[in-house]
ROLUMZA-169824 format. One record per residue (C-alpha): residue number from 1; x, y, z. Coordinates in nm, 4 decimals. Example, Ala and Ser with C-alpha at 12.3 -4.5 7.8 and 13.67 -1.06 7.14 Angstrom:
ROLUMZA-169824
1,1.2300,-0.4500,0.7800
2,1.3670,-0.1060,0.7140
END
This chain:
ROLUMZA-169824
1,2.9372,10.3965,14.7650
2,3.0919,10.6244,15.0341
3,3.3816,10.6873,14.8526
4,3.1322,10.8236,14.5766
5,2.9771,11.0611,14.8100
6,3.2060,11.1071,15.0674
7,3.1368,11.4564,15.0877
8,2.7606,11.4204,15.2282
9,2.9199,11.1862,15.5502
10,3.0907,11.2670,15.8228
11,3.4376,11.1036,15.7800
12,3.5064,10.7431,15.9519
13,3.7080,10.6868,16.3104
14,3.9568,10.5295,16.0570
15,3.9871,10.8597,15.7809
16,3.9768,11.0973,16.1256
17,4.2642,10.9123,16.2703
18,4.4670,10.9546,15.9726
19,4.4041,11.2741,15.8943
20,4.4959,11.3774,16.2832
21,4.7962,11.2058,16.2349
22,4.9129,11.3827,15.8661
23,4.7015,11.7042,15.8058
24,4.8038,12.0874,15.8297
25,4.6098,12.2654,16.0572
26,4.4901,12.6134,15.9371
27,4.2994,12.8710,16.0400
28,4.0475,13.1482,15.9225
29,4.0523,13.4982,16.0460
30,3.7663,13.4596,16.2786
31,3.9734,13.1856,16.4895
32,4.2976,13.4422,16.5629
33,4.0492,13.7336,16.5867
34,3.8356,13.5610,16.8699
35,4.1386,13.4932,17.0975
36,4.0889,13.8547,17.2022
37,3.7399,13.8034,17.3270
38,3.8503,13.5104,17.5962
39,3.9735,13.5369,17.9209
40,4.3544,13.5430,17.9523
41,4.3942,13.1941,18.0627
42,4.1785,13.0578,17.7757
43,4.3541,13.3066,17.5127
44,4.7171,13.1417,17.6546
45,4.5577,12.7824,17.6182
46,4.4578,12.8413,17.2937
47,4.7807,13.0016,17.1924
48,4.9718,12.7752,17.3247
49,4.8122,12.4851,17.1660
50,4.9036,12.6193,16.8136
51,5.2783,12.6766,16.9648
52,5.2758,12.3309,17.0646
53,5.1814,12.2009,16.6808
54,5.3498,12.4347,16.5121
55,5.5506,12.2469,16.2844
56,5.1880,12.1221,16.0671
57,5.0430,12.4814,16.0862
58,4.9560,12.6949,15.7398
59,4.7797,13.0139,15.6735
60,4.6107,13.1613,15.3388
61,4.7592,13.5124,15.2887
62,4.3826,13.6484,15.2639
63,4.3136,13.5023,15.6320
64,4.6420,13.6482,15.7640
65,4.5968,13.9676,15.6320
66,4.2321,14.0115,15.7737
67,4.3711,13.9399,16.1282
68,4.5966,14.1961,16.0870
69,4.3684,14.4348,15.9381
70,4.0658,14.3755,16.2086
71,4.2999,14.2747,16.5281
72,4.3032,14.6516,16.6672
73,3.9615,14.7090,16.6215
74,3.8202,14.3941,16.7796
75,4.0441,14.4615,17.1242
76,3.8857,14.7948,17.1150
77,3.5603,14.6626,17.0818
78,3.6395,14.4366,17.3939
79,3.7688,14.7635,17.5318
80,3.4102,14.9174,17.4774
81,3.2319,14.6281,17.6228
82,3.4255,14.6918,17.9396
83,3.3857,15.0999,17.9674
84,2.9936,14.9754,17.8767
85,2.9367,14.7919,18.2059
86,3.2010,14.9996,18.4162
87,3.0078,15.2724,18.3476
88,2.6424,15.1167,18.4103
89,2.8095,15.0143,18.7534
90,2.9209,15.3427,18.8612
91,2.5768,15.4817,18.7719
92,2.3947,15.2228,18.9938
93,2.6247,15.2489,19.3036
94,2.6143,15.6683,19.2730
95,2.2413,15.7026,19.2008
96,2.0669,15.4250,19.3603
97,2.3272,15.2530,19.6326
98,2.5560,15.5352,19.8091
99,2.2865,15.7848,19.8824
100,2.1618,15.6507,20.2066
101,1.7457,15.8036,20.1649
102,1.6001,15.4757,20.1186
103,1.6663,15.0693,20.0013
104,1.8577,14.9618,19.8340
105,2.1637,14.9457,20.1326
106,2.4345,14.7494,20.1142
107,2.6531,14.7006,20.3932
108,3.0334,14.7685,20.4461
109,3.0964,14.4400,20.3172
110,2.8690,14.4123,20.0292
111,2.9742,14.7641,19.9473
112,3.3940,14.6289,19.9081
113,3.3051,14.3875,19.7299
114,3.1091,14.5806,19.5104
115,3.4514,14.8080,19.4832
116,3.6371,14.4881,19.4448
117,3.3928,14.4121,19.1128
118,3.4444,14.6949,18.9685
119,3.8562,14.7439,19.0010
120,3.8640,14.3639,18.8459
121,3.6533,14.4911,18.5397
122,3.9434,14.8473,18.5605
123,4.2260,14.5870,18.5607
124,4.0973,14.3422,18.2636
125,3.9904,14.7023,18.0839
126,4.3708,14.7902,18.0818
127,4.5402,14.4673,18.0225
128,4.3389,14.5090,17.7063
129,4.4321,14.8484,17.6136
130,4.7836,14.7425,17.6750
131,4.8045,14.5335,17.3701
132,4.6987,14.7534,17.1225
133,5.0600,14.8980,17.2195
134,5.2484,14.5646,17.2887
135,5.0400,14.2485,17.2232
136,5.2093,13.9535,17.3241
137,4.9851,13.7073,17.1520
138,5.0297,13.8731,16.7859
139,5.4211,13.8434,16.8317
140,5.3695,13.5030,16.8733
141,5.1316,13.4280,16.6413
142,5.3455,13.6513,16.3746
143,5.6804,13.3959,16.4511
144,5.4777,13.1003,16.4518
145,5.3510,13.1889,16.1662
146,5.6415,13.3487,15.9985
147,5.7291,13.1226,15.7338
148,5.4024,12.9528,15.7257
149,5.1470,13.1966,15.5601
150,5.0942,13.2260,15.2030
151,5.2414,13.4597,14.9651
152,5.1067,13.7893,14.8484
153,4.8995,13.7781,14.5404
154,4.9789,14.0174,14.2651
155,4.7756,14.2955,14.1637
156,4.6733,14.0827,13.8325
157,4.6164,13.7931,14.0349
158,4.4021,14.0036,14.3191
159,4.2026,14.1267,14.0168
160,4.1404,13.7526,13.8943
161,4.0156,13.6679,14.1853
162,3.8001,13.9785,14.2432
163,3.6523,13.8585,13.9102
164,3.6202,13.5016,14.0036
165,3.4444,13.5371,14.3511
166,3.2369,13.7657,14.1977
167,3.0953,13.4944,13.9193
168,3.0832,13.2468,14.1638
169,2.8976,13.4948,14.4358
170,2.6060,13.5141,14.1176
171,2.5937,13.1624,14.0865
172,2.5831,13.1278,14.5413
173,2.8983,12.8901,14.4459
174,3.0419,12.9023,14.8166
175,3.2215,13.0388,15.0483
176,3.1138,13.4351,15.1019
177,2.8627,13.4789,14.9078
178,2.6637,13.5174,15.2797
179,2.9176,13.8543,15.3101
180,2.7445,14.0432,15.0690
181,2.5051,14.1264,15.3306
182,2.7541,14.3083,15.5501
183,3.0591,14.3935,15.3751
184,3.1098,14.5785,15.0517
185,3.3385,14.4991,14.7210
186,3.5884,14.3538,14.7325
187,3.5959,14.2936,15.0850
188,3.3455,14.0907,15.0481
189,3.5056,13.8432,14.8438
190,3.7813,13.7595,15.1065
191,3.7009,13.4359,15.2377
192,3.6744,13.3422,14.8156
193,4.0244,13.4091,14.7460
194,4.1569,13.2673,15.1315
195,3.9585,12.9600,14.9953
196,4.1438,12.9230,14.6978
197,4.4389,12.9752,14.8505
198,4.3832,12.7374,15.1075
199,4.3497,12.4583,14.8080
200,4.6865,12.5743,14.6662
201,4.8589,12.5262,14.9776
202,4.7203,12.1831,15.0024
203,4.7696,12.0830,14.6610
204,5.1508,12.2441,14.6972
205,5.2041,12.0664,14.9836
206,5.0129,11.7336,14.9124
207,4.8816,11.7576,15.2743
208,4.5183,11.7074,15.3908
209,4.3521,11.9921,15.5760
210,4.2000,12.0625,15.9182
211,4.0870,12.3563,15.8756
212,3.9366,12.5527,16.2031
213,3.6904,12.8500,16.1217
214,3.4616,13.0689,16.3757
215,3.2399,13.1882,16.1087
216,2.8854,13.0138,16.1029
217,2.6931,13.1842,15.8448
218,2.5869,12.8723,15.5324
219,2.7987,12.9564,15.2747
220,3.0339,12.7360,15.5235
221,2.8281,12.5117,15.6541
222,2.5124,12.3038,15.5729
223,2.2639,12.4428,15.7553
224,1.9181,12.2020,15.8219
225,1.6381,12.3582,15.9698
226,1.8591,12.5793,16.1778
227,2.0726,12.2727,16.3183
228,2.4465,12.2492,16.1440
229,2.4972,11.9285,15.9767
230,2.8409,11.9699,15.8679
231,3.0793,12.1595,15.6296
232,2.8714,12.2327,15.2926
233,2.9067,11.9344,15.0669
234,3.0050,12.1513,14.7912
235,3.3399,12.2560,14.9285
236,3.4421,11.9637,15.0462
237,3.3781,11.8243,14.6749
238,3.5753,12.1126,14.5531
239,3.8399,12.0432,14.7355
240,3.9361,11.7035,14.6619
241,3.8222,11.7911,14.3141
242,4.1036,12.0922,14.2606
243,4.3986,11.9195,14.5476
244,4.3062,11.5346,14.5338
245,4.3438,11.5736,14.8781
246,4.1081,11.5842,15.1931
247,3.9622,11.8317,15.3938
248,3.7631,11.8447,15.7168
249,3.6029,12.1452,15.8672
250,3.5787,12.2159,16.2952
251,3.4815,12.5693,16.4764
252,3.7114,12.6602,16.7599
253,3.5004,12.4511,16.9822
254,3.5012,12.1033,16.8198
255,3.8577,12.1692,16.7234
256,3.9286,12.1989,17.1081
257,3.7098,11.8772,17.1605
258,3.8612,11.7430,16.8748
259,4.2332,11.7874,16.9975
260,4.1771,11.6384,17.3577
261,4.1304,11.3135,17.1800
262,4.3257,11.2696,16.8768
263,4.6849,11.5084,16.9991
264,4.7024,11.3758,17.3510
265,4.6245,11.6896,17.5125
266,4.4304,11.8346,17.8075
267,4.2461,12.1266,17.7064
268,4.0198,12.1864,18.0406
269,3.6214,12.1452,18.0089
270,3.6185,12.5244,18.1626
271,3.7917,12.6500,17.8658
272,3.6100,12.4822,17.6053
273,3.3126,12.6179,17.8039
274,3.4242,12.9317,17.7683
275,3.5153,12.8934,17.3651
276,3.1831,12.7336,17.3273
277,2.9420,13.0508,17.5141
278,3.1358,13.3236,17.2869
279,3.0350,13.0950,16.9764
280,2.7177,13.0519,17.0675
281,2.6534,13.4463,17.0847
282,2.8486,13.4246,16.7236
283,2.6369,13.1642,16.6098
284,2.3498,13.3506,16.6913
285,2.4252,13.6925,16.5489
286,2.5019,13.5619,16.2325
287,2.2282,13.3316,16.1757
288,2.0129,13.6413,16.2639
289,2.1821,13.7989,15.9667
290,2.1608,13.4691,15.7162
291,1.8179,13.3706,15.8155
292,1.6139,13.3398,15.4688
293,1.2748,13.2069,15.4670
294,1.2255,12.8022,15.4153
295,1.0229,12.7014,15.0909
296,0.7399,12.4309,15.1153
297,0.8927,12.0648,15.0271
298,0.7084,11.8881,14.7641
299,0.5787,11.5734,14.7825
300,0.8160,11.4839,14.4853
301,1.0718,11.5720,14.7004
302,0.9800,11.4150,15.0028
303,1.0640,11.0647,14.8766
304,1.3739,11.0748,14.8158
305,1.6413,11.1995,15.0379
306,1.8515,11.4869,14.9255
307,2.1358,11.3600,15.0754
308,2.2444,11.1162,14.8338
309,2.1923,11.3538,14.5455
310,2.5459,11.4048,14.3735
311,2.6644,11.7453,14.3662
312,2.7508,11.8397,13.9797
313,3.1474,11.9181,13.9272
314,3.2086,12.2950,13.9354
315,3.1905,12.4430,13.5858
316,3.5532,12.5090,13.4544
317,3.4724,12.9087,13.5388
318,3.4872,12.8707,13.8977
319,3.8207,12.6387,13.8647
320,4.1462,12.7914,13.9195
321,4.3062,12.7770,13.5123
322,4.5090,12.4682,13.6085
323,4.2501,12.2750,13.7232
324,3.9523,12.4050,13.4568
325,4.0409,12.0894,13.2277
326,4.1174,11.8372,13.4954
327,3.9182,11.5310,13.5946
328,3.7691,11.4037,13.9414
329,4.0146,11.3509,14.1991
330,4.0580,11.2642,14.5181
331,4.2574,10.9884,14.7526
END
Protein backbone atom coordinates (compact mmCIF):
# COMPACT_ATOMS: atom_id res chain seq x y z
CA UNK A 1 0.00 0.00 0.00
CA UNK A 2 2.81 2.59 0.47
CA UNK A 3 4.34 1.88 -2.57
CA UNK A 4 0.82 2.82 -4.12
CA UNK A 5 0.80 6.13 -2.52
CA UNK A 6 4.12 6.84 -1.75
CA UNK A 7 3.76 10.27 -2.68
CA UNK A 8 1.29 11.30 0.34
CA UNK A 9 4.25 9.83 3.06
CA UNK A 10 7.16 11.05 4.08
CA UNK A 11 9.83 8.59 2.77
CA UNK A 12 11.19 5.69 5.26
CA UNK A 13 14.77 5.86 7.35
CA UNK A 14 15.50 3.00 4.83
CA UNK A 15 14.42 5.05 1.19
CA UNK A 16 16.23 8.37 2.99
CA UNK A 17 19.37 6.46 3.52
CA UNK A 18 19.54 5.39 0.06
CA UNK A 19 18.71 8.21 -1.55
CA UNK A 20 21.57 10.20 0.66
CA UNK A 21 23.81 7.76 -0.44
CA UNK A 22 22.92 7.89 -4.60
CA UNK A 23 20.92 11.14 -5.37
CA UNK A 24 22.05 14.48 -7.21
CA UNK A 25 21.65 17.31 -5.23
CA UNK A 26 20.12 20.39 -7.02
CA UNK A 27 19.13 23.54 -6.35
CA UNK A 28 16.47 26.29 -7.21
CA UNK A 29 17.28 29.88 -7.68
CA UNK A 30 16.06 30.97 -4.35
CA UNK A 31 18.83 28.66 -2.56
CA UNK A 32 22.06 30.47 -4.54
CA UNK A 33 20.18 33.81 -4.36
CA UNK A 34 19.79 33.67 -0.44
CA UNK A 35 23.54 33.07 0.20
CA UNK A 36 23.79 36.83 -0.20
CA UNK A 37 21.46 37.60 2.62
CA UNK A 38 23.71 35.54 5.40
CA UNK A 39 26.47 36.55 7.27
CA UNK A 40 29.88 35.80 5.70
CA UNK A 41 30.68 32.87 7.79
CA UNK A 42 27.29 31.20 7.10
CA UNK A 43 27.49 32.20 3.20
CA UNK A 44 31.26 30.29 3.28
CA UNK A 45 29.59 27.27 5.19
CA UNK A 46 27.06 26.98 2.87
CA UNK A 47 29.33 27.35 -0.09
CA UNK A 48 31.57 25.25 0.97
CA UNK A 49 29.28 22.46 1.64
CA UNK A 50 28.25 22.32 -2.10
CA UNK A 51 32.25 22.44 -2.90
CA UNK A 52 32.63 19.61 -0.71
CA UNK A 53 29.77 17.40 -2.75
CA UNK A 54 30.39 18.58 -5.81
CA UNK A 55 30.84 15.64 -7.79
CA UNK A 56 26.57 14.65 -7.29
CA UNK A 57 25.56 18.35 -7.91
CA UNK A 58 23.08 19.38 -11.08
CA UNK A 59 21.34 22.50 -12.06
CA UNK A 60 18.20 23.16 -14.49
CA UNK A 61 19.32 25.85 -17.00
CA UNK A 62 16.03 27.91 -15.98
CA UNK A 63 17.33 27.94 -12.17
CA UNK A 64 20.86 28.92 -13.26
CA UNK A 65 19.90 31.52 -15.38
CA UNK A 66 17.56 33.26 -12.73
CA UNK A 67 20.58 33.43 -10.31
CA UNK A 68 22.36 35.10 -12.72
CA UNK A 69 19.72 37.34 -13.79
CA UNK A 70 18.55 38.40 -10.00
CA UNK A 71 22.19 37.97 -8.18
CA UNK A 72 23.08 41.86 -8.63
CA UNK A 73 19.95 43.05 -7.61
CA UNK A 74 19.47 41.03 -4.44
CA UNK A 75 23.21 42.23 -3.05
CA UNK A 76 21.93 45.63 -3.73
CA UNK A 77 18.94 45.09 -1.93
CA UNK A 78 21.18 43.85 1.06
CA UNK A 79 23.11 46.98 0.22
CA UNK A 80 19.83 49.07 0.86
CA UNK A 81 18.98 47.33 4.00
CA UNK A 82 22.31 48.48 5.33
CA UNK A 83 22.26 52.40 4.08
CA UNK A 84 18.41 51.90 5.71
CA UNK A 85 19.59 51.44 9.31
CA UNK A 86 23.01 53.39 8.88
CA UNK A 87 21.11 56.12 8.15
CA UNK A 88 18.27 55.78 10.98
CA UNK A 89 21.46 55.56 13.31
CA UNK A 90 23.09 58.65 12.31
CA UNK A 91 19.74 60.45 12.66
CA UNK A 92 19.27 59.25 16.30
CA UNK A 93 22.86 59.95 17.55
CA UNK A 94 22.76 63.71 15.67
CA UNK A 95 19.22 64.67 16.71
CA UNK A 96 18.48 63.07 19.90
CA UNK A 97 22.06 61.77 21.52
CA UNK A 98 25.03 64.38 20.69
CA UNK A 99 23.21 67.55 21.52
CA UNK A 100 23.81 67.68 25.20
CA UNK A 101 20.11 69.93 26.20
CA UNK A 102 18.51 67.13 27.85
CA UNK A 103 18.32 62.87 28.25
CA UNK A 104 19.03 60.89 26.47
CA UNK A 105 23.19 60.98 27.45
CA UNK A 106 25.33 58.48 26.83
CA UNK A 107 28.64 58.42 28.19
CA UNK A 108 32.17 58.31 26.55
CA UNK A 109 31.92 54.73 26.56
CA UNK A 110 28.46 54.08 25.48
CA UNK A 111 29.05 56.78 22.92
CA UNK A 112 32.36 54.41 21.19
CA UNK A 113 30.59 51.84 21.18
CA UNK A 114 27.84 53.35 19.60
CA UNK A 115 30.68 54.53 16.86
CA UNK A 116 31.95 51.03 16.98
CA UNK A 117 28.10 49.84 15.82
CA UNK A 118 27.88 51.83 13.31
CA UNK A 119 31.57 51.40 11.43
CA UNK A 120 30.69 47.40 11.71
CA UNK A 121 27.33 48.06 9.78
CA UNK A 122 30.03 50.69 7.15
CA UNK A 123 32.34 47.64 6.87
CA UNK A 124 29.60 44.74 6.13
CA UNK A 125 27.88 47.70 3.77
CA UNK A 126 31.13 47.59 1.61
CA UNK A 127 32.15 44.04 1.65
CA UNK A 128 28.79 43.86 -0.05
CA UNK A 129 29.21 46.44 -2.59
CA UNK A 130 32.49 44.83 -3.33
CA UNK A 131 30.99 41.88 -4.98
CA UNK A 132 28.87 43.33 -7.32
CA UNK A 133 32.50 44.11 -8.83
CA UNK A 134 34.35 40.83 -7.83
CA UNK A 135 32.12 38.23 -6.09
CA UNK A 136 33.99 35.46 -4.90
CA UNK A 137 31.09 33.18 -4.21
CA UNK A 138 29.61 33.39 -7.96
CA UNK A 139 33.16 32.33 -9.32
CA UNK A 140 32.83 29.48 -7.38
CA UNK A 141 29.56 28.61 -7.78
CA UNK A 142 30.05 29.26 -11.78
CA UNK A 143 33.22 26.38 -11.72
CA UNK A 144 31.39 24.16 -9.57
CA UNK A 145 28.85 24.34 -11.58
CA UNK A 146 30.49 24.56 -14.90
CA UNK A 147 29.77 21.42 -16.48
CA UNK A 148 26.89 20.62 -14.33
CA UNK A 149 23.93 22.92 -15.41
CA UNK A 150 21.62 22.15 -18.09
CA UNK A 151 21.70 23.16 -21.59
CA UNK A 152 20.05 26.11 -23.21
CA UNK A 153 16.67 25.50 -24.61
CA UNK A 154 15.98 26.60 -28.11
CA UNK A 155 13.82 29.29 -29.07
CA UNK A 156 11.13 26.51 -30.34
CA UNK A 157 11.61 24.66 -27.31
CA UNK A 158 11.36 28.03 -24.93
CA UNK A 159 8.12 28.64 -26.86
CA UNK A 160 6.81 24.97 -26.02
CA UNK A 161 7.25 25.44 -22.81
CA UNK A 162 5.83 28.99 -22.60
CA UNK A 163 2.78 27.15 -24.03
CA UNK A 164 2.88 24.27 -21.71
CA UNK A 165 3.22 26.15 -18.30
CA UNK A 166 0.73 28.24 -19.45
CA UNK A 167 -2.03 25.19 -19.88
CA UNK A 168 -0.93 23.75 -16.90
CA UNK A 169 -1.00 27.35 -14.90
CA UNK A 170 -5.14 27.18 -16.11
CA UNK A 171 -5.53 23.90 -14.88
CA UNK A 172 -3.24 25.09 -11.11
CA UNK A 173 -1.15 21.85 -12.38
CA UNK A 174 2.03 22.83 -10.19
CA UNK A 175 4.82 24.41 -9.77
CA UNK A 176 4.32 28.46 -10.44
CA UNK A 177 1.18 28.83 -10.96
CA UNK A 178 1.46 30.87 -7.26
CA UNK A 179 3.89 33.45 -9.57
CA UNK A 180 1.22 34.80 -11.42
CA UNK A 181 0.59 36.99 -8.57
CA UNK A 182 3.92 38.77 -8.75
CA UNK A 183 5.62 38.25 -11.90
CA UNK A 184 4.42 38.76 -15.43
CA UNK A 185 4.60 36.41 -18.78
CA UNK A 186 6.73 34.52 -19.27
CA UNK A 187 8.63 35.11 -16.30
CA UNK A 188 6.23 33.73 -14.59
CA UNK A 189 6.44 30.42 -15.95
CA UNK A 190 10.13 29.85 -14.84
CA UNK A 191 10.03 27.51 -12.13
CA UNK A 192 7.55 25.34 -14.94
CA UNK A 193 10.18 24.89 -17.40
CA UNK A 194 13.29 24.53 -14.42
CA UNK A 195 10.78 21.75 -13.32
CA UNK A 196 10.78 20.00 -16.38
CA UNK A 197 14.11 20.27 -16.77
CA UNK A 198 14.90 19.07 -13.53
CA UNK A 199 12.95 15.62 -14.60
CA UNK A 200 15.10 15.41 -17.77
CA UNK A 201 18.19 15.58 -15.93
CA UNK A 202 17.02 12.85 -13.71
CA UNK A 203 15.61 10.70 -16.22
CA UNK A 204 19.10 11.38 -18.37
CA UNK A 205 21.00 10.57 -15.65
CA UNK A 206 18.88 7.75 -13.97
CA UNK A 207 19.68 9.46 -10.61
CA UNK A 208 17.18 10.25 -7.79
CA UNK A 209 16.84 13.86 -6.70
CA UNK A 210 17.37 15.98 -3.58
CA UNK A 211 16.29 18.80 -4.57
CA UNK A 212 16.80 22.03 -2.09
CA UNK A 213 14.38 25.07 -2.77
CA UNK A 214 13.84 28.45 -0.58
CA UNK A 215 10.60 29.19 -2.12
CA UNK A 216 7.49 28.43 0.20
CA UNK A 217 4.56 29.60 -1.62
CA UNK A 218 1.91 25.98 -2.31
CA UNK A 219 2.38 25.40 -5.67
CA UNK A 220 5.61 23.64 -3.93
CA UNK A 221 4.47 22.51 -1.03
CA UNK A 222 1.29 21.10 0.65
CA UNK A 223 0.18 23.56 2.68
CA UNK A 224 -2.49 22.40 5.80
CA UNK A 225 -4.04 24.98 7.65
CA UNK A 226 -0.99 27.15 7.35
CA UNK A 227 1.46 24.30 8.69
CA UNK A 228 3.71 22.62 5.66
CA UNK A 229 3.15 19.02 5.40
CA UNK A 230 5.52 18.22 2.77
CA UNK A 231 6.36 18.61 -0.99
CA UNK A 232 2.85 18.67 -2.95
CA UNK A 233 1.86 15.12 -3.69
CA UNK A 234 1.32 15.97 -7.19
CA UNK A 235 4.92 16.57 -8.11
CA UNK A 236 6.31 14.04 -6.48
CA UNK A 237 3.77 11.71 -8.54
CA UNK A 238 4.90 13.47 -11.58
CA UNK A 239 8.09 12.80 -11.11
CA UNK A 240 8.40 9.23 -10.77
CA UNK A 241 5.64 9.16 -13.32
CA UNK A 242 7.85 11.07 -16.27
CA UNK A 243 11.81 9.72 -14.71
CA UNK A 244 10.82 6.38 -12.83
CA UNK A 245 12.96 7.77 -10.46
CA UNK A 246 12.61 9.46 -6.92
CA UNK A 247 12.51 12.73 -5.66
CA UNK A 248 12.52 14.38 -2.24
CA UNK A 249 12.05 18.00 -1.52
CA UNK A 250 14.12 20.10 1.67
CA UNK A 251 14.37 24.16 2.13
CA UNK A 252 17.84 25.37 2.91
CA UNK A 253 17.15 24.68 6.49
CA UNK A 254 16.18 20.97 6.61
CA UNK A 255 18.73 20.41 3.92
CA UNK A 256 21.36 21.77 6.49
CA UNK A 257 19.66 19.52 9.22
CA UNK A 258 19.40 17.00 6.81
CA UNK A 259 23.23 16.91 5.85
CA UNK A 260 24.59 16.86 9.54
CA UNK A 261 23.15 13.42 9.68
CA UNK A 262 23.20 11.56 6.56
CA UNK A 263 26.98 13.29 4.87
CA UNK A 264 28.93 13.18 8.09
CA UNK A 265 29.23 16.77 8.45
CA UNK A 266 29.18 19.52 11.10
CA UNK A 267 27.18 22.30 9.99
CA UNK A 268 27.03 24.48 13.44
CA UNK A 269 23.46 24.95 15.22
CA UNK A 270 24.38 28.93 14.91
CA UNK A 271 24.33 28.69 11.26
CA UNK A 272 21.36 26.74 10.75
CA UNK A 273 19.92 29.34 13.15
CA UNK A 274 20.79 31.83 11.08
CA UNK A 275 19.44 29.95 7.64
CA UNK A 276 16.36 29.15 9.55
CA UNK A 277 15.40 33.24 10.87
CA UNK A 278 15.95 34.53 7.07
CA UNK A 279 13.38 31.67 6.03
CA UNK A 280 11.15 32.33 8.41
CA UNK A 281 10.83 36.14 7.26
CA UNK A 282 10.58 34.30 3.59
CA UNK A 283 8.09 32.05 4.74
CA UNK A 284 6.15 34.71 5.97
CA UNK A 285 6.16 37.19 3.12
CA UNK A 286 5.10 34.78 0.80
CA UNK A 287 2.40 33.14 2.57
CA UNK A 288 1.14 36.78 3.02
CA UNK A 289 1.07 36.84 -0.74
CA UNK A 290 -0.54 33.06 -1.28
CA UNK A 291 -2.97 33.30 1.51
CA UNK A 292 -6.54 32.38 -0.13
CA UNK A 293 -9.47 31.97 1.98
CA UNK A 294 -10.31 28.21 3.44
CA UNK A 295 -13.77 26.72 2.24
CA UNK A 296 -16.14 25.00 4.85
CA UNK A 297 -15.43 21.00 4.92
CA UNK A 298 -18.44 18.96 4.43
CA UNK A 299 -19.55 16.46 6.45
CA UNK A 300 -19.13 14.10 3.37
CA UNK A 301 -15.79 15.00 3.50
CA UNK A 302 -15.04 14.77 6.94
CA UNK A 303 -15.11 10.95 6.97
CA UNK A 304 -12.79 10.11 5.00
CA UNK A 305 -9.31 11.33 4.98
CA UNK A 306 -8.01 13.09 1.96
CA UNK A 307 -4.85 11.74 2.31
CA UNK A 308 -5.28 8.46 0.89
CA UNK A 309 -7.16 9.82 -2.09
CA UNK A 310 -5.04 8.88 -5.31
CA UNK A 311 -3.95 11.68 -7.29
CA UNK A 312 -5.21 11.08 -11.12
CA UNK A 313 -2.09 10.67 -13.71
CA UNK A 314 -1.40 14.00 -15.45
CA UNK A 315 -3.34 14.26 -18.71
CA UNK A 316 -0.92 13.56 -21.71
CA UNK A 317 -1.02 17.69 -22.28
CA UNK A 318 0.97 18.48 -19.37
CA UNK A 319 3.55 15.45 -20.26
CA UNK A 320 6.66 16.25 -21.97
CA UNK A 321 5.88 14.40 -25.87
CA UNK A 322 8.00 11.41 -24.82
CA UNK A 323 6.34 10.64 -21.92
CA UNK A 324 2.45 11.67 -23.14
CA UNK A 325 1.89 7.82 -24.08
CA UNK A 326 3.86 6.21 -21.32
CA UNK A 327 2.58 4.20 -18.37
CA UNK A 328 3.09 4.53 -14.44
CA UNK A 329 6.52 4.30 -13.35
CA UNK A 330 8.53 4.45 -10.70
CA UNK A 331 11.36 2.22 -8.68
Amino acid sequence: MRKTFRQYFRPTSEELNKLWEGALFSFDASVLLNIYGYSSDTRDDLVGLIERHCERICLPHQFGLEYARNRSSVIVKQISNYLKVEKELETIKSVSIAPKREHPFLSARGLRAYKLVQSELERSRKSLESLLGSDPYSEKLLTLFDTRVGNPPSEEELANQHKRAEERYKAQVPPGYSDLKTKPVPDAYGDCIGWHQLMEIAKTKQKDIIFVIDDFKEDWWQIERERTVGPRPELLAEFIQVTAQSIYMYTSESFLRAANNFLAVQIREDVIEEVSLRLESQRRTQRSVDIKPERAITKDEDKSSSHFKPIEPLKPEYLPKSEAKGEWGGK
